[in-house]
PLY file of the C-alpha trace (Angstrom):
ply
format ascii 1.0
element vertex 98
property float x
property float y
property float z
element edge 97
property int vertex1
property int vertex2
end_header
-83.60 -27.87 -12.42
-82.33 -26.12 -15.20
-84.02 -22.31 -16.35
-83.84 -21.97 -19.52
-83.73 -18.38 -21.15
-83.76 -16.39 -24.56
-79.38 -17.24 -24.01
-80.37 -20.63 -24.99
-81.87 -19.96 -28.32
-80.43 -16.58 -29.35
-77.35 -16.37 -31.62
-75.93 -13.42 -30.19
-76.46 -11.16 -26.82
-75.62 -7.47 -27.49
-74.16 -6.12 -24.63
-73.73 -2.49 -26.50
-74.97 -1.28 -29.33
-73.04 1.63 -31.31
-73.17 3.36 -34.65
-70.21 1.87 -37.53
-70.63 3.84 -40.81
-73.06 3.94 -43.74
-76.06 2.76 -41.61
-74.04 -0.40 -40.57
-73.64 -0.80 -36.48
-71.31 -2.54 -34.19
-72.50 -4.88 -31.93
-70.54 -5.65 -28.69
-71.28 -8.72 -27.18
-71.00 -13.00 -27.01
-72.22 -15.39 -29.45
-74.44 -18.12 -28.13
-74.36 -20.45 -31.22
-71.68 -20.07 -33.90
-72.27 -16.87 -36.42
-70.38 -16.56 -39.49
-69.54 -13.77 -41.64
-71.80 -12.87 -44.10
-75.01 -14.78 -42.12
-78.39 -13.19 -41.14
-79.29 -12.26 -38.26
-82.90 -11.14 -36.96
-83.96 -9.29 -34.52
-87.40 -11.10 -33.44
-87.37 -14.73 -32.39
-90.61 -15.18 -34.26
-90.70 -12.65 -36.77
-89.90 -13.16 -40.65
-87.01 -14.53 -42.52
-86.97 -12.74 -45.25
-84.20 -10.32 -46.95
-86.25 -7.52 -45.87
-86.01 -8.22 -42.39
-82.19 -9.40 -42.21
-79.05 -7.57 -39.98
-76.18 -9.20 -42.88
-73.05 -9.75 -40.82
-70.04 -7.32 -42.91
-67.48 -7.47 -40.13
-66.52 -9.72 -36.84
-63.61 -9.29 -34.74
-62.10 -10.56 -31.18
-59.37 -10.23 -29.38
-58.47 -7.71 -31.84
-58.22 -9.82 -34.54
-60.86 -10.21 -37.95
-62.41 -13.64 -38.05
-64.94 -15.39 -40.33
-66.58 -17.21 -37.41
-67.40 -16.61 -34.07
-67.64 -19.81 -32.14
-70.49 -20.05 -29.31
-69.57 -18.91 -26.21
-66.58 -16.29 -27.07
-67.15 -12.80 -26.87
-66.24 -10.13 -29.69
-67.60 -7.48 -32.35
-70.31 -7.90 -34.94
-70.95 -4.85 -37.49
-74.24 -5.30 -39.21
-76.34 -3.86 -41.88
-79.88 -4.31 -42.84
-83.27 -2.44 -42.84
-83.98 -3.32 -38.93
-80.86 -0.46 -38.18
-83.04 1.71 -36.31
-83.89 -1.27 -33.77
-80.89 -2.21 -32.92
-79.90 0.35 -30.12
-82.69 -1.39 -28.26
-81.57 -4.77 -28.91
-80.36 -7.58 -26.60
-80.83 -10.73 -28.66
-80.36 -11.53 -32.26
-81.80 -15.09 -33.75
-81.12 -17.19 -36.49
-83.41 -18.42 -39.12
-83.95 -22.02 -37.70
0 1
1 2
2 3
3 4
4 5
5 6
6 7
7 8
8 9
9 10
10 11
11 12
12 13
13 14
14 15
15 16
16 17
17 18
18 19
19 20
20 21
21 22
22 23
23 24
24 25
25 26
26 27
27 28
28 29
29 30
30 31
31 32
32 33
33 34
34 35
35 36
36 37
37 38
38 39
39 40
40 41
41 42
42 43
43 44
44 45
45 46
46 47
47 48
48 49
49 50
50 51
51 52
52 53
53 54
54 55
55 56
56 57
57 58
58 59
59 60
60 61
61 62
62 63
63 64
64 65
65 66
66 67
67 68
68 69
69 70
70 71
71 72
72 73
73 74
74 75
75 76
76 77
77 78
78 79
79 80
80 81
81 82
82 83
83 84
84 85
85 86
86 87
87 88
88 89
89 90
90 91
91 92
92 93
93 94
94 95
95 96
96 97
């Protein structure tokens, strides 16, 4: 039988965590369901959806190239803003208002 784990529910899995500029960060890591540029992320499965509480997508990349979507499953660079910057270093799983 099947486990099933945060993987299946979480947008993205940061693998690393480092600082961008202007209190944005770069997120290294995969996509688990397909995130789009300019799309909110959060950092608690649970927690509010409100703009308050929002990482905004600015930038994604992979393979070295600038994308507007990254398609569950493939692997790449997220910069995000938002007012949850100071969490993120300790992040492994962002969610998507659902």
């Amino acid at each position: 039988m099947r486990q099933y784990g945060l993987e299946d529910i979480a947008a993205f899995e940061v693998v690393v965590a480092e600082p961008d500029t202007n209190n944005r960060m770069r997120l290294r890591g995969r996509a688990w369901l397909e995130v789009h540029l300019g799309e909110a992320l959060y950092l608690d499965q649970d927690g509010p959806r409100d703009a308050e509480h929002a990482l905004v997508i600015e930038r994604i990349t992979t393979y070295g190239r600038d994308v507007d979507v990254l398609s569950a499953i493939w692997t790449g660079d997220i910069v995000v803003s938002g007012a949850n910057y100071d969490r993120l270093r300790e992040a492994r799983f962002l969610f998507k208002a659902v």
